[in-house]
KETOR-862755 format. One line per field, with one value per residue (C-alpha): residue number from 1; residue in one letter; chain; x, y, z. Coordinates in steps of 0.02 Angstrom, whole numbers, plus 50000, padded with zeros to 5 digits. Example, Ala and Ser with C-alpha at 12.3 -4.5 7.8 and 13.67 -1.06 7.14 Angstrom:
REM residues 2
i	1:2
aa	A:S
ch	A:A
x	50615:50684
y	49775:49947
z	50390:50357
//
This chain:
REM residues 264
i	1:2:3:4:5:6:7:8:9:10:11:12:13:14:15:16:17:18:19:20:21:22:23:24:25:26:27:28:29:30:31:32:33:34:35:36:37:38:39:40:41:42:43:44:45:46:47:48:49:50:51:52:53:54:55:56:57:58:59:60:61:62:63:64:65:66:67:68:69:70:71:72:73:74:75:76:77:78:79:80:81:82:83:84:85:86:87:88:89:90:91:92:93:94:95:96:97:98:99:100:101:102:103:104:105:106:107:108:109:110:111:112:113:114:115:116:117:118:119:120:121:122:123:124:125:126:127:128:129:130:131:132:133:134:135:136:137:138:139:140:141:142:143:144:145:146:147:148:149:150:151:152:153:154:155:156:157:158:159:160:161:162:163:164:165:166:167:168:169:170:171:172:173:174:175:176:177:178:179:180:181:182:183:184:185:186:187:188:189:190:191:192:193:194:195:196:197:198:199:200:201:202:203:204:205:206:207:208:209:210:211:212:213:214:215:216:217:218:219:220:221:222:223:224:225:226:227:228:229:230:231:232:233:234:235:236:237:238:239:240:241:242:243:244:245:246:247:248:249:250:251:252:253:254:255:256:257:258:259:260:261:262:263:264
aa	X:X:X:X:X:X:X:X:X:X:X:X:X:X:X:X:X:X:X:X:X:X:X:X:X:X:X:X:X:X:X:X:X:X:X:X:X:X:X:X:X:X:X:X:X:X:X:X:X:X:X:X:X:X:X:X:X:X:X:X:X:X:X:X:X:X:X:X:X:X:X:X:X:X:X:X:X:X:X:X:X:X:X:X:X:X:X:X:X:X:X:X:X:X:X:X:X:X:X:X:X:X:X:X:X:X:X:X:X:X:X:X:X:X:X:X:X:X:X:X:X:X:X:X:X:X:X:X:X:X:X:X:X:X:X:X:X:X:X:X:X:X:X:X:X:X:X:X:X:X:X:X:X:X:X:X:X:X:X:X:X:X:X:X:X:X:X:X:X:X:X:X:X:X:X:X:X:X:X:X:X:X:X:X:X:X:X:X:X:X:X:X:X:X:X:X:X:X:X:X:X:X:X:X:X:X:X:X:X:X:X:X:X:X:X:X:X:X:X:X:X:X:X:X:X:X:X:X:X:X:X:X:X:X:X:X:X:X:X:X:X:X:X:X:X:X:X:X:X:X:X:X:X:X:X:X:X:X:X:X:X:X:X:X
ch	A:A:A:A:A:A:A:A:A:A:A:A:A:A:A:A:A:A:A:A:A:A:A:A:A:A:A:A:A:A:A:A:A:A:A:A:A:A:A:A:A:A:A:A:A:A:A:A:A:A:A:A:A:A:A:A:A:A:A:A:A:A:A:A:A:A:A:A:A:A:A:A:A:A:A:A:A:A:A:A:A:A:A:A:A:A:A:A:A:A:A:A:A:A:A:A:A:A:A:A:A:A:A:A:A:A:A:A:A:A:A:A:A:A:A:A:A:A:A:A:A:A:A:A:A:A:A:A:A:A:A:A:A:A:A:A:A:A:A:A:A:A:A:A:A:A:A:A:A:A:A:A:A:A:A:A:A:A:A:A:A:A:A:A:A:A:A:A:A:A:A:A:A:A:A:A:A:A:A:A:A:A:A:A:A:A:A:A:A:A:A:A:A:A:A:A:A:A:A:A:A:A:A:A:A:A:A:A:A:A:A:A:A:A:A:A:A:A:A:A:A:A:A:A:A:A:A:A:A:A:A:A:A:A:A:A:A:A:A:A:A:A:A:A:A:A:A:A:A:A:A:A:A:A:A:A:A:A:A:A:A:A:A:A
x	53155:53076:52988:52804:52812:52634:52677:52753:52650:52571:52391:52379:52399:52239:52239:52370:52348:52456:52439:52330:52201:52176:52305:52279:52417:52407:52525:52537:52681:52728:52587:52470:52339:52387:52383:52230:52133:52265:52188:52012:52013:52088:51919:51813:51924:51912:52112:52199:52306:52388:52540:52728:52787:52925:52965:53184:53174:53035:53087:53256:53144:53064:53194:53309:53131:53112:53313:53333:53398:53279:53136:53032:53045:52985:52826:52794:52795:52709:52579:52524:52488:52401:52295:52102:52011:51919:52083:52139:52319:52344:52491:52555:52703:52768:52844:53009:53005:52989:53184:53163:53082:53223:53110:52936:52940:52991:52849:52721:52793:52769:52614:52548:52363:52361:52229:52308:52230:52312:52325:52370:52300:52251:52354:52514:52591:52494:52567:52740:52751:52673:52833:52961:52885:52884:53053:53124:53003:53053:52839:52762:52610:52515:52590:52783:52917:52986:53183:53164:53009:53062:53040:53117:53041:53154:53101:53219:53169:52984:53026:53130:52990:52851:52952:52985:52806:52770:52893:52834:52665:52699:52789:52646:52554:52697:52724:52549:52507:52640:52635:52437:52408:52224:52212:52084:52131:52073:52121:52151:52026:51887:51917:51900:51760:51658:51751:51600:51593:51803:51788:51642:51704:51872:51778:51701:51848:51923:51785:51725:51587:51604:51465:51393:51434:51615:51664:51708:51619:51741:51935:52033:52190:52220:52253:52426:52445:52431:52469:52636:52562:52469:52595:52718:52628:52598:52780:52805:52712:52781:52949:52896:52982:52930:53027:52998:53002:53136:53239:53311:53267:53416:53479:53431:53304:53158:53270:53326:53147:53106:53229:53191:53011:52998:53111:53095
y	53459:53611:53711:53718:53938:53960:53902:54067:54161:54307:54291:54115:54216:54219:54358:54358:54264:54250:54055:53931:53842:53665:53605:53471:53351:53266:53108:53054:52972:53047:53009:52963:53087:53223:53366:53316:53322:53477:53600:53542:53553:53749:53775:53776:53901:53806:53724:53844:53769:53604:53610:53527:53661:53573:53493:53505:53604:53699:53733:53797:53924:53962:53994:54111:54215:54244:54253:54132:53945:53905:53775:53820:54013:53961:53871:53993:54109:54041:53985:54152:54173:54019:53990:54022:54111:53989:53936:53796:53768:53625:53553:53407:53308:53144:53028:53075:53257:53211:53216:53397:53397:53306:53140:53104:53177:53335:53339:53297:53434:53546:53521:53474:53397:53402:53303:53172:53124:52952:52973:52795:52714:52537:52508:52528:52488:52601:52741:52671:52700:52860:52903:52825:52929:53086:53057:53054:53191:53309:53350:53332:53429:53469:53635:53584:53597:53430:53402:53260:53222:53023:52928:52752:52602:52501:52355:52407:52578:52531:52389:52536:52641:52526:52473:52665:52675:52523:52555:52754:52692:52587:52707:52828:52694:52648:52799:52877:52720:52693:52899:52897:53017:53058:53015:52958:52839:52894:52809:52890:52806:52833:53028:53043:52952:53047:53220:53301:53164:53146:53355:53327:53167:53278:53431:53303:53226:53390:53462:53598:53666:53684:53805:53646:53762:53795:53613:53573:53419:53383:53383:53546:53501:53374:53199:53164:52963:52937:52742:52754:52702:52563:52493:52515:52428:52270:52256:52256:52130:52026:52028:52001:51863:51848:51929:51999:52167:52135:51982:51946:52017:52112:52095:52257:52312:52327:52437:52551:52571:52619:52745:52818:52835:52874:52987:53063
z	57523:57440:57575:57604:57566:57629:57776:57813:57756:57882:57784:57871:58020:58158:58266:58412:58588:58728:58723:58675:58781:58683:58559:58436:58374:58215:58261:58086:57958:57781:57644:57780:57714:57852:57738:57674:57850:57896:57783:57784:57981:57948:57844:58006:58094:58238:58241:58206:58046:58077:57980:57985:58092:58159:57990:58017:57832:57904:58068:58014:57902:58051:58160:58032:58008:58179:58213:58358:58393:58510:58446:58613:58558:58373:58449:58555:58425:58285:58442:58454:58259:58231:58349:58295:58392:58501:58577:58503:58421:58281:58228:58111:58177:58087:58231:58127:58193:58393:58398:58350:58542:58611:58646:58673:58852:58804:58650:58793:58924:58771:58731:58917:58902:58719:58604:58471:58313:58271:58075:57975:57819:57803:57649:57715:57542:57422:57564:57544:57363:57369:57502:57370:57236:57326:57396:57232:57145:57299:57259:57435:57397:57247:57166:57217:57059:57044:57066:56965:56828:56788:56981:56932:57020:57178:57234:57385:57400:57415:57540:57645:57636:57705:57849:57897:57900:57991:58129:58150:58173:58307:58379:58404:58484:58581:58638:58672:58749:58862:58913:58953:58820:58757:58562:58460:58309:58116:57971:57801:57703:57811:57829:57637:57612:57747:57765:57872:57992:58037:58073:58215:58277:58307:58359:58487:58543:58592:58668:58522:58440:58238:58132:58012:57869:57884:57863:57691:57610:57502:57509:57491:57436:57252:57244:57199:57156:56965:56849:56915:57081:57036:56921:57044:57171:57043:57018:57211:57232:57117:57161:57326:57409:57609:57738:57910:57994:58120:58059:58236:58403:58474:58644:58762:58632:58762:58883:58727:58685:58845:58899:58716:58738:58937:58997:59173
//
């Protein structure tokens, strides 16, 4: 994965506090439109800027710039820069990164009384092929070199893809549900369609005020899904056959999922 470099970047920097006093969680999967409502929320100046922090590639980048192992030190750390002024401390974390925690126990006693943002989209599929695509592209976000300018289509890789996002999703749920965390659910489409109205409803849910004229109107970051997508997604469904998610339920799955998701 070709690192995010902004991301590091000291002009992203607010001024320093000790510690936040509201932080902000983006629960979200890759594709789901997270960047998208990341830097347009960073606009206001009001949440701080949710980013991938603990991305593995980017945490690893993290950790060697501030010369320690320690993922709490990192946080703690990049806490202090990016947190806007009002208090409150954003961050972006795909349901792959919560191993980066340890487990969804230790993400929560990180963040104690943090706010979630539930971030999905409605077409599952059109997300999945955006995922193959960028997975072979190595382009995440707009303004990435590609490591590889000719994507070729996989019925399989798509298919792989969609059920990655399908289980992460209900992971979140699982997981926020079954942990009595506060979250609100968004969905993609709706937050680009009405970009003004997702930024209060979140400054609401948290507990904010936002100045009417810092919130963009529009999205700050490109579009990225081109013909390729759409053709893509014809051939998919074509050569789709029927299936299920999980062929066969396993034995001791529900007491796996448990001691996975709440730890004591």
């Amino acid at each position: 994965m070709h690192l995010y470099h902004q991301q590091f970047s000291e002009e992203l920097d607010f001024p320093r506090v000790e510690k936040p006093t509201r932080v902000l969680i983006i629960a979200s999967t890759p594709r789901s439109g997270s960047h998208m409502l990341g830097h347009a929320l960073h606009q206001t100046n009001c949440f701080g800027f949710p980013l991938e922090y603990t991305n593995p590639a980017n945490l690893a980048e993290w950790k060697r710039r501030l010369g320690t192992e320690h993922t709490n030190e990192v946080l703690t750390e990049i806490q202090r820069r990016r947190t806007s002024q009002n208090g409150v401390f954003g961050i972006k974390i795909h349901y792959s990164h919560v191993k980066e925690y340890g487990s969804f126990t230790d993400l929560k006693r990180r963040f104690p009384e943090a706010y979630y943002v539930l971030l999905s989209r409605k077409d599952a599929l059109k997300q999945a092929i955006s995922l193959s695509i960028a997975r072979q592209t190595g382009v995440w976000i707009h303004g990435q070199q590609p490591k590889n300018d000719n994507p070729q289509y996989s019925f399989d890789g798509i298919d792989k893809c969609l059920r990655s996002i399908l289980r992460e999703n209900s992971s979140w749920r699982y997981a926020l549900a079954a942990n009595g965390c506060n979250f609100v659910e968004m969905d993609f489409d709706s937050i680009r369609n009405n970009l003004p109205l997702a930024i209060n409803r979140i400054a609401d849910f948290v507990g904010i005020r936002v100045d009417t004229d810092s919130i963009p109107s529009e999205q700050v970051t490109k579009k990225q899904s081109h013909d390729i997508n759409a053709e893509w997604e014809r051939r998919f469904l074509s050569d789709y056959k029927g299936g299920e998610l999980f062929s066969q339920a396993k034995p001791g799955l529900l007491p796996r999922l448990k001691s996975r998701f709440i730890r004591t």
